[in-house]
LUMLUM-623686 format. One record per residue: residue in one letter; x, y, z of N, C-alpha, C in turn. Coordinates in steps of 0.2 Angstrom, whole numbers, plus 5000, padded with zeros to 4 digits. Example, Ala and Ser with C-alpha at 12.3 -4.5 7.8 and 13.67 -1.06 7.14 Angstrom:
BEGIN
A506649725039506249785039506649845039S506449895035506849955036506450005039
END
This chain:
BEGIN
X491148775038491148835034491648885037X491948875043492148935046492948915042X493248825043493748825042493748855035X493448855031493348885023493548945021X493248995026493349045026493849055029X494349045036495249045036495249045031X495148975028495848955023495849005016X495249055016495149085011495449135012X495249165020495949225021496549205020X496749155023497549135023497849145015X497349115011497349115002497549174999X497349225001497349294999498049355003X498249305010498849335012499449365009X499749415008500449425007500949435011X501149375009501749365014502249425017X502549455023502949515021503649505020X504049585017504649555015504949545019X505549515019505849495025506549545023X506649575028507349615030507949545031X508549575030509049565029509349535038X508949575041509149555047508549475051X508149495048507549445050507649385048X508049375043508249315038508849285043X509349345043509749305049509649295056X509049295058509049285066508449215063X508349215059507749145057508249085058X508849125053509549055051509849055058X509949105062510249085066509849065074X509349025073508749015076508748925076X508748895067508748875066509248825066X510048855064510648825065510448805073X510448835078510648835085509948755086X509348755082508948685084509148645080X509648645076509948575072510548585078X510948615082511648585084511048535090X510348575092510048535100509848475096X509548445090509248385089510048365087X510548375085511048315083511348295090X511448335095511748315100511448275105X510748275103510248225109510148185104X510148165100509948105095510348045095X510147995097510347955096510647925087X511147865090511447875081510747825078X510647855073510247805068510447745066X509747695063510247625060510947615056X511147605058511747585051512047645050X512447695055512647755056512947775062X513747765062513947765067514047815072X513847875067514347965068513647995072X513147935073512547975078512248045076X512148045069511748075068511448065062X510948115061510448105053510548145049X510448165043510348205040509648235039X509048205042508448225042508248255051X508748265053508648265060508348355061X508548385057508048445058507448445056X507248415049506948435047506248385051X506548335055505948285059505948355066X506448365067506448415073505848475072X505948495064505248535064504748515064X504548495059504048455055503648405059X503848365065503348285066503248335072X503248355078502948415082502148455078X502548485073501748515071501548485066X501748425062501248375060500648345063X500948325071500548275075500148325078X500048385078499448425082498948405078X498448405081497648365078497348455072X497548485074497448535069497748525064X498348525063498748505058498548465055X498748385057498748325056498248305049X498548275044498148265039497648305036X497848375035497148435033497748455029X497148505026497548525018497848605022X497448625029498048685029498748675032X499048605034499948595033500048615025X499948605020500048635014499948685011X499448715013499448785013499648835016X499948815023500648845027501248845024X501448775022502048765023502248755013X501848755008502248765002502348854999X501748875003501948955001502348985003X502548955010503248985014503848955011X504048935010504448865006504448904999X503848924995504048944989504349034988X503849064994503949144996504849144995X505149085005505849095004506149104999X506049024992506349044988506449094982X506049134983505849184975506249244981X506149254987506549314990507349314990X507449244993508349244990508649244983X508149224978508149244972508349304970X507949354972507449434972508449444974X508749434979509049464985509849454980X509849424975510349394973510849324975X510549294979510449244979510549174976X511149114977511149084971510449024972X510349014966509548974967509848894967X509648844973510048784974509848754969X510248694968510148644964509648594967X509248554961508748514962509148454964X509748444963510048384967510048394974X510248454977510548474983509748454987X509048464985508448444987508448384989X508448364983508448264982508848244988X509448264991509748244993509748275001X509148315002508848335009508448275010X507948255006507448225007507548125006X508248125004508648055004508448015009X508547955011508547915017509247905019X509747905015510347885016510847955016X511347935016512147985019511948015008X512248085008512448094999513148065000X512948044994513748024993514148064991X514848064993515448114991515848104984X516148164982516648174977517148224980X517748204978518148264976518248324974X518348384976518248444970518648434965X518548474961518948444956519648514957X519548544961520148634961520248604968X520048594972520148624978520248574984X519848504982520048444985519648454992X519148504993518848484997518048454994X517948405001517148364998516648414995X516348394989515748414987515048364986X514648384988513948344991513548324985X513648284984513248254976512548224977X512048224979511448194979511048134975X510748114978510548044974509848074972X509548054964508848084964508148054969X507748114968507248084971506648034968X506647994973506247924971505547954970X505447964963504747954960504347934964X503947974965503047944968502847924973X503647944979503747934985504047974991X503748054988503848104992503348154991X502948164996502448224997502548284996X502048344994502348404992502548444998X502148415003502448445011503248445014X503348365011504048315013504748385008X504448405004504648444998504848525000X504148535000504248605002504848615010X504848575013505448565017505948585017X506248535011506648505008506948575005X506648595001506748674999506848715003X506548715010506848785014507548765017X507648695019508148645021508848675017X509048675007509148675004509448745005X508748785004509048865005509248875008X509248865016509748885022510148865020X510648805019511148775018511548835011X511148845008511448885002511348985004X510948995010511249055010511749085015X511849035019512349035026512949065023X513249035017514049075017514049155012X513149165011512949235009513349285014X513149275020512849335026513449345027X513449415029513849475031514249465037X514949465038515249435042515149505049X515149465054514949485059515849575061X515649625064516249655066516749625071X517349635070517849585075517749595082X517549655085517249645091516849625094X516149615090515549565094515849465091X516149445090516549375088517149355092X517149305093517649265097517949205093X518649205089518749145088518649075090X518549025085518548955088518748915082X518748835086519248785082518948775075X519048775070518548775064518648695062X519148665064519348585063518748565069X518748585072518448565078517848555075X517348595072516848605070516848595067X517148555061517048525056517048455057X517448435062517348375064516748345068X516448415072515748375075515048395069X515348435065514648445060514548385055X514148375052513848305047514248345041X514448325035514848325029514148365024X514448405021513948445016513648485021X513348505027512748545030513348615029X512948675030513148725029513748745036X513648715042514048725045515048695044X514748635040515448605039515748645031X515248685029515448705024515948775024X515648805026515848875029515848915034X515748895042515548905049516648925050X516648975051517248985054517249025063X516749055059516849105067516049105071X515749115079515349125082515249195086X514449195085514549275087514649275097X514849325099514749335107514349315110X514049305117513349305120513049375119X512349375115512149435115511849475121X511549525122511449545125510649515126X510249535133509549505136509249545128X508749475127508249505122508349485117X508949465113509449475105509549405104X509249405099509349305097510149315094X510549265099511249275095511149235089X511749285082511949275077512449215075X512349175072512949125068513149155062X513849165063514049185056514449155053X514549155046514749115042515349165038X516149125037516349145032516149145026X516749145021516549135013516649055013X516248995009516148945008516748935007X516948875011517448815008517748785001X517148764999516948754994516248754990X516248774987515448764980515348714980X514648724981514148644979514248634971X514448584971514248574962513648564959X513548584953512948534952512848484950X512548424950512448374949512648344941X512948304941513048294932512448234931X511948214934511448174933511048254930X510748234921510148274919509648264923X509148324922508448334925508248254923X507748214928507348164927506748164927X506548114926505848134929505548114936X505248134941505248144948505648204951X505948224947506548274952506348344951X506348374957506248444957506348474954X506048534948506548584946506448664949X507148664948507048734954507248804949X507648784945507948844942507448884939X507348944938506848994936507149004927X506449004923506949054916507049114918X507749124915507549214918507249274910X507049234906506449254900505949244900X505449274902505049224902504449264896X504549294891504249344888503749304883X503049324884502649284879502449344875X502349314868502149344864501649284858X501149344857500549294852501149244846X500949204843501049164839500649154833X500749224826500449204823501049224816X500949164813501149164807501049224802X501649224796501549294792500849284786X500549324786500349344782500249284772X500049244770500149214765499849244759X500149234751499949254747499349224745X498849264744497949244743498049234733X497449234732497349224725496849284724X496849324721496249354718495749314718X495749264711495149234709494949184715X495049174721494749114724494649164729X494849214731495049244741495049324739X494549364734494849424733494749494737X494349474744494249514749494649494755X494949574758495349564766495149604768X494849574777494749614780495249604787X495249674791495649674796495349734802X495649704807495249794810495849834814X495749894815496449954814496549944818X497249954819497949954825498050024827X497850044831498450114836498950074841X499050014841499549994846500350004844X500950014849501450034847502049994849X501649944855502149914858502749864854X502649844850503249814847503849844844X503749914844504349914840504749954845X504449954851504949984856505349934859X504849854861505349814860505649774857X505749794852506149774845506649824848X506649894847507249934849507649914856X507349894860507249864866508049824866X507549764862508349704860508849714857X508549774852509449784847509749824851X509549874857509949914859510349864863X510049834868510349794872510849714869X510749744862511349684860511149614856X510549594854510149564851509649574847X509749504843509249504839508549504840X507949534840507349534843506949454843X506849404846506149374846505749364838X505749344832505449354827504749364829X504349324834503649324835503449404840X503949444843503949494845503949554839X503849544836504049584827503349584825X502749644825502249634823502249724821X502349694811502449754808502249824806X501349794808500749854806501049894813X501249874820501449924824502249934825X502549914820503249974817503050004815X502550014809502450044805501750104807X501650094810501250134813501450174821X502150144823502250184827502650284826X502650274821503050354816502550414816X502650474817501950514815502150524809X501450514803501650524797501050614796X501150644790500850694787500550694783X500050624784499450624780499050674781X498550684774498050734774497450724780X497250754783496850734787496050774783X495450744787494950784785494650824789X494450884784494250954787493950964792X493350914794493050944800492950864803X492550894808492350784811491750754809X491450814805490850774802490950704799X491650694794491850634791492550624796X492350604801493250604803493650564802X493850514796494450494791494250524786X495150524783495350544777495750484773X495550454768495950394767496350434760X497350424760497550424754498150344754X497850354747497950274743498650294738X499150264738499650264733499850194730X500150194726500150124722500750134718X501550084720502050114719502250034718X503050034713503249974712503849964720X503749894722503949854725504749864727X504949914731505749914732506149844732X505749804734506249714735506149644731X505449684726505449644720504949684713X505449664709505249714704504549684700X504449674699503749614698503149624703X503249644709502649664710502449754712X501849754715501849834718501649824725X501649894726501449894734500649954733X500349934740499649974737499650024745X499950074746499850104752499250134754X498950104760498250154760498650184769X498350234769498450294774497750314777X497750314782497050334784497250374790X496850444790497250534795496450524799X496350524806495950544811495850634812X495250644811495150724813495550724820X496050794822496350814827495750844831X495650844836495150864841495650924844X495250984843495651054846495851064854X496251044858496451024866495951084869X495551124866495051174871494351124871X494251074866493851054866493650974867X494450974871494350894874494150884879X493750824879493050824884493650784891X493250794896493450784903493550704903X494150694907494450644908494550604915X494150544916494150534922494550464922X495350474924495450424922495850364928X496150294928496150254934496750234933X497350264937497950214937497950154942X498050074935498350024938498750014938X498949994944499850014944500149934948X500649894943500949834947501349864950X501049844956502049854963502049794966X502049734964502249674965503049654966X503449604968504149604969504449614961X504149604958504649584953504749664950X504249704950504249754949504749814952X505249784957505949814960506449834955X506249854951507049854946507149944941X507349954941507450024935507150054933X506950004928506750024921505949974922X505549974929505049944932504650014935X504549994941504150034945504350114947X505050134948505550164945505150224939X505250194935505250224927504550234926X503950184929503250184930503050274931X503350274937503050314942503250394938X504050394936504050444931503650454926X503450404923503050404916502250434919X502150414923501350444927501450514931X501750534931502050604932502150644927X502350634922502350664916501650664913X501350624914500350624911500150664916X500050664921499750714927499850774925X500550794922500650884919500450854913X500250824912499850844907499050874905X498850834911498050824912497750894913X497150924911496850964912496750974922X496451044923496351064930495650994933X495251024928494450974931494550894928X495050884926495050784924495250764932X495150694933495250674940495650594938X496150594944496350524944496450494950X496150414949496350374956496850324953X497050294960497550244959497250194962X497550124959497450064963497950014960X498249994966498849964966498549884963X499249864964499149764966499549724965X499749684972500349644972499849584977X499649534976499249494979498649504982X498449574984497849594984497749654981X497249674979497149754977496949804981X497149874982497049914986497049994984X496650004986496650094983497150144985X497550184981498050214984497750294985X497150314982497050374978496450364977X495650404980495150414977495050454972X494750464967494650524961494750574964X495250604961495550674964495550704957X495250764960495350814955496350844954X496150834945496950844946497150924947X496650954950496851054952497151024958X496950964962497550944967498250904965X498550914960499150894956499450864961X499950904967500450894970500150834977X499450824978498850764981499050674977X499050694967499250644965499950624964X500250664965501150654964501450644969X501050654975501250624982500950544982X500450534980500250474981500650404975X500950444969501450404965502150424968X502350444971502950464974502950404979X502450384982502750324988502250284988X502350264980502250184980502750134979X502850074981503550034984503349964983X503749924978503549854976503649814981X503349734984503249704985502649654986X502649564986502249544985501949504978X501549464979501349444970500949484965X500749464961500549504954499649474955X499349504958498649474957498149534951X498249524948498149574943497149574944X496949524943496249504942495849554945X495949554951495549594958495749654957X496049674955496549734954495949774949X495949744944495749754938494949774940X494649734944493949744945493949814950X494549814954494349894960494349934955X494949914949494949994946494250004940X493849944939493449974935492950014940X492749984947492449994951492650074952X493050104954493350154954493250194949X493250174941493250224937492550224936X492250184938491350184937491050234942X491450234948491350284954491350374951X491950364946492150454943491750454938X491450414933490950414927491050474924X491350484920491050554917490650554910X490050584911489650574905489750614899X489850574893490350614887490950624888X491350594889491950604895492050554891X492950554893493550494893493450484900X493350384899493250354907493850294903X494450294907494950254907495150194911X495250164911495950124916496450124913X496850124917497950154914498350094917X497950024914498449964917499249984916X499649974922500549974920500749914924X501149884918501149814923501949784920X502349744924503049714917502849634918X502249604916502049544914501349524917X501449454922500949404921500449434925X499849394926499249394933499349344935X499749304940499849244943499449254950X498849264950498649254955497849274954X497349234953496549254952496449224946X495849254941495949214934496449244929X497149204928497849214925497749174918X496949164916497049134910496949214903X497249194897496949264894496249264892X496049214894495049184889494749234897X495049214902494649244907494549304909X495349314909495449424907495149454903X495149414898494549444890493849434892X493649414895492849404899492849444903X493249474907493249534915493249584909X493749604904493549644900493049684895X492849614890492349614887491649634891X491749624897490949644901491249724902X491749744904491649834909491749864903X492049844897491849904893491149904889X490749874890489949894890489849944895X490049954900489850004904490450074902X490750094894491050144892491650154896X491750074898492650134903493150084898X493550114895494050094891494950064896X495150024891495650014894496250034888X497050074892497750034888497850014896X498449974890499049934892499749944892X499949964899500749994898501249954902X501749924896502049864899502849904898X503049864907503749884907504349844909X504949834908505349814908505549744907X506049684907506049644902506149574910X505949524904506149454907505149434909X504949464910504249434915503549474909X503949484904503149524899502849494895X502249474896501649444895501549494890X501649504883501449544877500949504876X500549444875500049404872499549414876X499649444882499149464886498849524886X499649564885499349654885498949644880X499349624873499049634866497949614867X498049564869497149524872496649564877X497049614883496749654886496549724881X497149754878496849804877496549794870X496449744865496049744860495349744862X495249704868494649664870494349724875X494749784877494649834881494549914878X494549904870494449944867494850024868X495349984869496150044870496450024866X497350034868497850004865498449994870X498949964868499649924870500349964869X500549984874501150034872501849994876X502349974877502649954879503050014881X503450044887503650084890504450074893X505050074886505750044889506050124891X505850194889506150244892505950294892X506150344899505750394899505550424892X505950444887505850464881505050424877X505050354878504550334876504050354882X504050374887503550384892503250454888X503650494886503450574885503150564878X503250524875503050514866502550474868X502250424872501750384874501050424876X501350464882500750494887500750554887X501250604883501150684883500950694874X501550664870501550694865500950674860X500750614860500150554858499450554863X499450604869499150564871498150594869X498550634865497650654861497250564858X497950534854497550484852497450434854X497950424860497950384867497350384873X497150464873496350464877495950484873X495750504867495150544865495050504859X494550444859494450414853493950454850X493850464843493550474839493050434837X493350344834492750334831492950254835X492550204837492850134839492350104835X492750014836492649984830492549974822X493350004821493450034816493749964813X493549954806493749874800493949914795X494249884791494549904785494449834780X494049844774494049784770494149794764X494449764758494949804755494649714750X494449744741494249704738494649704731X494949674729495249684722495049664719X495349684711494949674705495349634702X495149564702495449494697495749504689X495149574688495549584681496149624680X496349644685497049714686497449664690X497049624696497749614700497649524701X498049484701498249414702498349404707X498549434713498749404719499149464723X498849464731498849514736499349474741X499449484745499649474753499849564758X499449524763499349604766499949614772X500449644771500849654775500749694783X500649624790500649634794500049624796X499749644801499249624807498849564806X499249514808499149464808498949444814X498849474817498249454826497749504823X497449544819497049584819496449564813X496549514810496249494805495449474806X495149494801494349464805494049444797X493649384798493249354793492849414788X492849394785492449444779491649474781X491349404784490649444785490649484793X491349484793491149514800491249614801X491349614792491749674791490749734793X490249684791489549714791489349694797X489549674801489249654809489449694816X488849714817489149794820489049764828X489249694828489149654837490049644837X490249634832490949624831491249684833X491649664837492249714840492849724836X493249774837493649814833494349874836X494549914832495249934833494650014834X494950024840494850114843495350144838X495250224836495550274832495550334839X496150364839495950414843496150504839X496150554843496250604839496850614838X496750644831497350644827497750584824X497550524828497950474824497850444818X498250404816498450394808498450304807X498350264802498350204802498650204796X499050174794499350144788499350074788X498950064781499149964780499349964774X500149904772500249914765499949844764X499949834757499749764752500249764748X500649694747500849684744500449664735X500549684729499949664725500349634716X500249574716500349574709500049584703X500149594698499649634692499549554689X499049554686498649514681499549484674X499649424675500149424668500849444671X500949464679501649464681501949394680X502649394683502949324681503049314688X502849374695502849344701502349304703X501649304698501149264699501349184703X501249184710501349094710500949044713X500149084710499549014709499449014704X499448944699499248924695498548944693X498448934690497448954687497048894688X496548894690496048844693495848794683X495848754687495548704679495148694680X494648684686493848674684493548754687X493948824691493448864692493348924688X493148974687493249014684493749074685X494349044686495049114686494949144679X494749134676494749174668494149224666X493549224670493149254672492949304674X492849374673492849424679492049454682X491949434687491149444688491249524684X490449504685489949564679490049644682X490149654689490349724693490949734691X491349674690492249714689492249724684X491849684678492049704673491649744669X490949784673490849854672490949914670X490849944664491350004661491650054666X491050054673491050124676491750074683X491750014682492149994687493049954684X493049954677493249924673494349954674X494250024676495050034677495550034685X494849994689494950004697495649954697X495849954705496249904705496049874711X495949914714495549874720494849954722X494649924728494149964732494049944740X494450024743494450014749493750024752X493649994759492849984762493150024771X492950054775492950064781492150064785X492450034790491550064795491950094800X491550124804491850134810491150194815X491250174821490550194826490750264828X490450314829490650364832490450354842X490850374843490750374853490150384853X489950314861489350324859488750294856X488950264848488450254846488350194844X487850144843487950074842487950064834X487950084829487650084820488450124819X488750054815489350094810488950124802X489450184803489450224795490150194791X489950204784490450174778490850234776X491550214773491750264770492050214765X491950254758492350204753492950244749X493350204746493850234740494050184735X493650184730494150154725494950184723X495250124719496150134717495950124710X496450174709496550164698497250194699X497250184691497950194689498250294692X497450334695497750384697498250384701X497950324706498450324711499350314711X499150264707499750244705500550304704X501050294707501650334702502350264699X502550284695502950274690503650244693X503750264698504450244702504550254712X504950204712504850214722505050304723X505450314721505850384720505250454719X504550434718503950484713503350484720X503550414725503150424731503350494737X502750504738503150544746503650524750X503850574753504450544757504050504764X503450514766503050474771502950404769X502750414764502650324760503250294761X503850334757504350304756504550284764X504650314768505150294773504350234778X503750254777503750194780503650094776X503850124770503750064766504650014769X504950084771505650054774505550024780X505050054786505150014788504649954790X504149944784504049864783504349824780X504749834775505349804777505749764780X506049834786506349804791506149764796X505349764797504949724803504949664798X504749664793504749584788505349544791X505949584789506649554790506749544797X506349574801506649524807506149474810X505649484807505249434808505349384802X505649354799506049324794505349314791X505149354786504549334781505149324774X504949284771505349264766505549314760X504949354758504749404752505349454752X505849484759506349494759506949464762X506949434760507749384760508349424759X508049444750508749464747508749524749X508349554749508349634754508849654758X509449694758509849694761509449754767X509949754775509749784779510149854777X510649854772511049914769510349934763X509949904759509549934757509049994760X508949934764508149974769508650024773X509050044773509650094777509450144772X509750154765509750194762508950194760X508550174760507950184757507550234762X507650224769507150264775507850324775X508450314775508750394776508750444768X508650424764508250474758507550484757X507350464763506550494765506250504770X507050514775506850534782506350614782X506750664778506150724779506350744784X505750784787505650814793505650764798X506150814804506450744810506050764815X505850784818505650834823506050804831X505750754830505850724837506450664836X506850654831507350614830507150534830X506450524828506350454827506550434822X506550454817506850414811507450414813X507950444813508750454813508850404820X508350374824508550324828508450274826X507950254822507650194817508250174811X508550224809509050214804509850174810X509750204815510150154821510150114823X509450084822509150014823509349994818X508950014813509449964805510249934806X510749984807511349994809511449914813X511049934818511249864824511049804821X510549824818510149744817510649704810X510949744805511449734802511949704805X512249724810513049694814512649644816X512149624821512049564825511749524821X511749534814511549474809512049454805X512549484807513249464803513549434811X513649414814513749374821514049294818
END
């Protein structure tokens, strides 16, 4: 039981970061017990140069193998591949070239590697024989890999200053060093005798020669070492398909505030690419714009839904059914108390710009924002979780901006544990009637505790029964887990904002943030019934992860899309009319498509065209209330040209999210269309988002002519 519990501490350790000096006194620790095992060793079989290739690595390793603590137990493994993998992700981290899986194969060989030519330079290069399948340990491995690294960081390091160094013969030492090891590679010069105390330094010029890499392909048995340097997940859901009225005439779905996609979409076209299509999720382009719907007068009703119904800019033959849905604005004197939890990744990967950097500005910018009596704590996590900040009263302002001020990445990403201090935490501030939050900010994975998204949705799905909400604020690129943000904050009854620039920090967390903390109503559905005798066939453009069965639109156990104050939801429908020539389902032969049930075809219901459905809870209460709106011909106008300039320009940009999500419906659509269609309905700019979105247009036109 006790060894259990070690290995459970051990299990939880973070490794520390290693300094630039630490590395070099390790390498030159090591170099100095490879020259003492080659020069006592006798020559191995069939090997006349008297020495091994495996001569270090026996020098380390069968010593602390043979200790009866060691020996055959699972903590040799548990030592020795997390060190061996820590090494490798640090000289990664440090810029570092990452070795080749042959150069391993070729530590852990029985035999000499065999040599080639360089093909520039003519000095040897070390080609490696693969590893024999099925006949090397993860231990023998993990070795091999630190083995590997030394060898490939030696002709990194800084060449030592001309007076602590003493020339020496470099032929000389080429000649007593083995072929391929770092010494025969690059070793020109040795440092002085240091001073009492000072592990003397081996220094290394610039390499002789590059290791090549191997021209044998990956196989199978053979290590693979290279890293993606993408590793960006996003859900995988196909677009949207055309329904039939007569067979399928109800959709439901439940409402989006989230905004994270269309910052990385501008994300990629800024930086010179075409976006990820599965990174394209429409309903939050289109909802990330402030639009100037009618809101409702008081909060006794707090939506206002307006419906427009306008011909189809990219095909003539259908329509579009715009529904707009405006949240009562909560007046900032009467926004209740906010007690909220920054989680914050400062894990290694989190060392970058446009990461923890940019994090800490953007939680700096919230802070002024926050009222005198709201409180915030902090809880970090890179491996373990830790509190940085009890619930402080934000009247202690310059208390919270000290403690985001010297926060400092390194370590792994253990989100899990993280997750539970800050719910613990925010349960500790509780405010009753109150915003009770957590403020996940993370640039990806939780590789370390439960990393599945079914598992997170379960740590989730349980703390917000105790009324603490979550968002999700992801930053920077190569390691973004989108499929996960998007899972937490549906399942956390928040939302998803992805954070590429201070400017999206201030439009995130100061300028939105009424609708970002103060929900209005959760579990909000939207179900949307059309009338077989006016319309033929619908498809709902976008939210395509947010889709929910028909009878779930009445099941008030069913979870759903949070509303906050002042915010706005728009969903368009694509719709065809009864007798279009875009119709393309046939008519049923044995069902009744020629039919109209007896409600639609009702005189008091007979000129609808559809009939929108919403439920939604107000804070607090378990029982959804209904609002309804039927559509008729009132809604309708005559030409794209006869719409608001709100409609119009975000009907542009469904459009543009279609087209880069390659939905077929806009093929012909030019991106010079949707250019001129969102800029003669830009309108009121205030903050310059449209006139950047007509930029993206711009880019996403040139990178698609490529």
């Amino acid at each position: 039981m006790t060894v259990d519990k070690e290995l459970e501490k051990l299990s939880r350790l973070t490794p520390p970061t290693a300094t630039p000096e630490a590395r070099t006194r390790a390498l030159a620790a090591a170099m100095q017990a490879f020259d003492t095992a080659e020069n006592n060793a006798t020559a191995a079989q069939g090997n006349a140069k008297g020495w091994r290739q495996s001569s270090i690595i026996n020098w380390i390793w069968s010593p602390a193998m043979n200790k009866k603590f060691l020996a055959g137990s699972a903590l040799a493994t548990l030592l020795v591949i997390p060190a061996a993998g820590y090494l490798a992700i640090e000289l990664t981290r440090n810029g570092l070239p990452i070795i080749d899986q042959t150069e391993i194969a070729g530590n852990l060989s029985k035999s000499e590697a065999s040599k080639q030519p360089a093909a520039t330079t003519g000095q040897p290069v070390a080609v490696a024989p693969q590893i024999p399948a099925g006949n090397v340990s993860l231990a023998e491995q993990s070795v091999a890999v630190a083995q590997a690294l030394q060898d490939k960081e030696a002709p990194a390091l800084a060449k030592p200053d001309a007076s602590q160094t003493s020339e020496y013969d470099a032929n000389a030492a080429l000649t007593n060093k083995p072929e391929g090891s770092a010494a025969a590679l690059g070793a020109t010069k040795r440092a002085a005798p240091a001073a009492p105390g000072i592990v003397p330094q081996r220094q290394f010029a610039e390499p002789m020669a590059a290791i090549a890499p191997s021209p044998v392909p990956p196989a199978e048995g053979r290590m693979q070492m290279q890293l993606d340097p993408n590793r960006e997940r996003f859900a995988n859901a196909a677009a949207n398909p055309i329904k039939s009225v007569a067979t399928d005439p109800v959709s439901t779905f439940s409402a989006d505030v989230d905004s994270a996609s269309y910052a990385f979409v501008r994300r990629s076209l800024t930086g010179g690419a075409m976006p990820d299509p599965l990174s394209v999720r429409v309903e939050e382009m289109i909802n990330y714009f402030p639009y100037d719907w009618p809101g409702p007068d008081n909060a006794d009703q707090p939506f206002k839904a307006t419906v427009t119904v306008m011909p189809t800019p990219w095909n003539r033959d259908t329509e579009l059914m715009h529904v707009a849905i405006k949240g009562y604005d909560i007046a900032p004197a009467t926004t209740p108390r906010a007690n909220l939890v920054f989680l914050i990744d400062v894990s290694g990967s989190m060392d970058e710009p446009d990461k923890l950097p940019l994090l800490k500005s953007a939680f700096r910018l919230m802070v002024n924002r926050l009222k005198a009596d709201d409180t915030v704590s902090i809880v970090t996590y890179a491996g373990n979780a830790g509190t940085v900040l009890a619930p402080t009263r934000v009247a202690e302002k310059s208390k919270i901006l000290s403690a985001i001020d010297r926060l400092e990445p390194g370590g792994s990403t253990g989100g899990a544990e993280g997750i539970e201090a800050a719910y613990d935490l925010a349960k500790q501030g509780f405010v009753k009637d109150g915003v009770n939050r957590v403020m996940l900010a993370t640039d990806g994975d939780f590789n370390v505790g439960p990393s599945s998204d079914g598992d997170l949705k379960r740590i989730i799905e349980e703390k917000r029964k105790d009324g603490i909400f979550l968002t999700v604020l992801g930053f920077g690129r190569g390691n973004l887990n989108d499929s996960l943000m998007q899972t937490l904050a549906q399942n956390g009854n928040g939302s998803a904002a992805y954070i590429d620039t201070l400017a999206e920090a201030q439009k995130t967390l100061v300028e939105e943030a009424g609708s970002t903390l103060f929900p209005i109503a959760s579990d909000v559905k939207f179900q949307v019934e059309f009338n077989p005798e006016r319309i033929a066939e619908y498809r709902l453009i976008g939210y395509e992860t947010r889709a929910l069965n028909r009878e779930d639109f009445n099941n008030d156990r069913v979870d759903a899309g949070d509303i906050g104050s002042g915010h706005s939801v728009t969903a368009i429908y694509e719709i065809t009319p009864k007798g279009s020539p875009a119709v393309m389902n046939d008519d049923l032969r044995y069902g009744a498509a020629d039919k109209v049930p007896a409600e639609a075809s009702d005189s008091a219901h007979h000129g609808e065209l559809a009939f929108v459905k919403m439920r939604y809870k107000r804070p607090g209460e378990d029982k959804s209330a209904l609002i309804t709106t039927p559509v008729n011909d009132g809604n309708a106008v005559a030409t794209v040209d006869a719409a608001t300039q709100d409609v119009r320009f975000s009907v542009a940009v469904a459009a543009f999210g279609q087209k880069l999500s390659h939905v077929a419906a806009v093929d012909t659509y030019s991106y010079q269309a949707i250019a001129d269609l969102a800029a003669a309905s830009r309108g009121t700019d205030t903050f310059g988002y449209r006139s950047d979105f007509l930029g993206l247009v711009r880019l996403a036109d040139g990178l698609s002519q490529r």
